[in-house]
N, C-alpha and C positions, 0 to 999 in steps of 0.2 A: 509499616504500611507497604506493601506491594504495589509498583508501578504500572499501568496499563500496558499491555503489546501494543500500543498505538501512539502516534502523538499528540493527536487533540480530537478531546471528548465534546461534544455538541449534540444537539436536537434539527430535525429536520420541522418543515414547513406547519405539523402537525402536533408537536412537542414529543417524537419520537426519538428514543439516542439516535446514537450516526457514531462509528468511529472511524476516527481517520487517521490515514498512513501516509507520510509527505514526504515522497522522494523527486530530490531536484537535479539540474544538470546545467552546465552552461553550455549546453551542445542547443541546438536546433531542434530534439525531437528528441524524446526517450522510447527505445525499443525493446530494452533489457533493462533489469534491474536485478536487485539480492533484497530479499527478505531473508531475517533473521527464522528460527525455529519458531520461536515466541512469536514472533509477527503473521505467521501462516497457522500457528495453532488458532491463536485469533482471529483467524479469517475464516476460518473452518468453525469456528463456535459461534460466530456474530456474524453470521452469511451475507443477508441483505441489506443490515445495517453496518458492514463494513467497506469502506470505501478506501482507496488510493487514488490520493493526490498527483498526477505527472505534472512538475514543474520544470516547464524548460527553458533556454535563453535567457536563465537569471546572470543578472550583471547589476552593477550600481545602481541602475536606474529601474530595474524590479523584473520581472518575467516576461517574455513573450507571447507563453501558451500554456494554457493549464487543461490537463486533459483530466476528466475523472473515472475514473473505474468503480463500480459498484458490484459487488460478490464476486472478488476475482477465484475464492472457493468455488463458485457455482460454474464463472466461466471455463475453469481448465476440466471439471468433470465433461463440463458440454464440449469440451475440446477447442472453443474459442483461441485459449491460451496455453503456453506448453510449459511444463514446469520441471527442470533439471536441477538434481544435487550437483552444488557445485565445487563444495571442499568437505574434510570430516574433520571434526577436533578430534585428535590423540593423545589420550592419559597417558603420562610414563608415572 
């Protein structure tokens, strides 16, 4: 069975999917992150019902601020968001 590009699968308000991407931080705010290949293809297939989770100031006692992003696909065509290759895997 193939695993989802997302980490958790749910329905929105209306029994809609929704996928979602949970990247966290113990900083104060996330600015930047890295999506995998797989994580932006999926984003790029499941536009509006894909979402990113920003969790930040996690510590023992749980998060501070959770930001949500919904079609971060949609938002870098709109230019909202900028999106840079960061490394390449090399076969030998």
């Amino acid at each position: 069975m193939m695993r989802p590009c997302w980490d958790i699968s749910s329905f929105d308000e209306h029994g809609k999917p929704v996928d979602i991407e949970v990247k966290s931080s113990v900083g104060k705010s996330i600015n930047q992150l890295i999506m995998t290949r797989n994580e932006w293809e999926a984003a790029k297939k499941h536009i509006s019902y894909y979402f990113i989770y920003l969790v930040a100031g996690v510590n023992e006692k749980g998060a501070r601020h959770i930001e949500i992003v919904q079609d971060p696909y949609g938002l870098q065509l709109k230019g909202v968001i900028e999106i840079n290759i960061a490394s390449y895997q090399i076969m030998l």
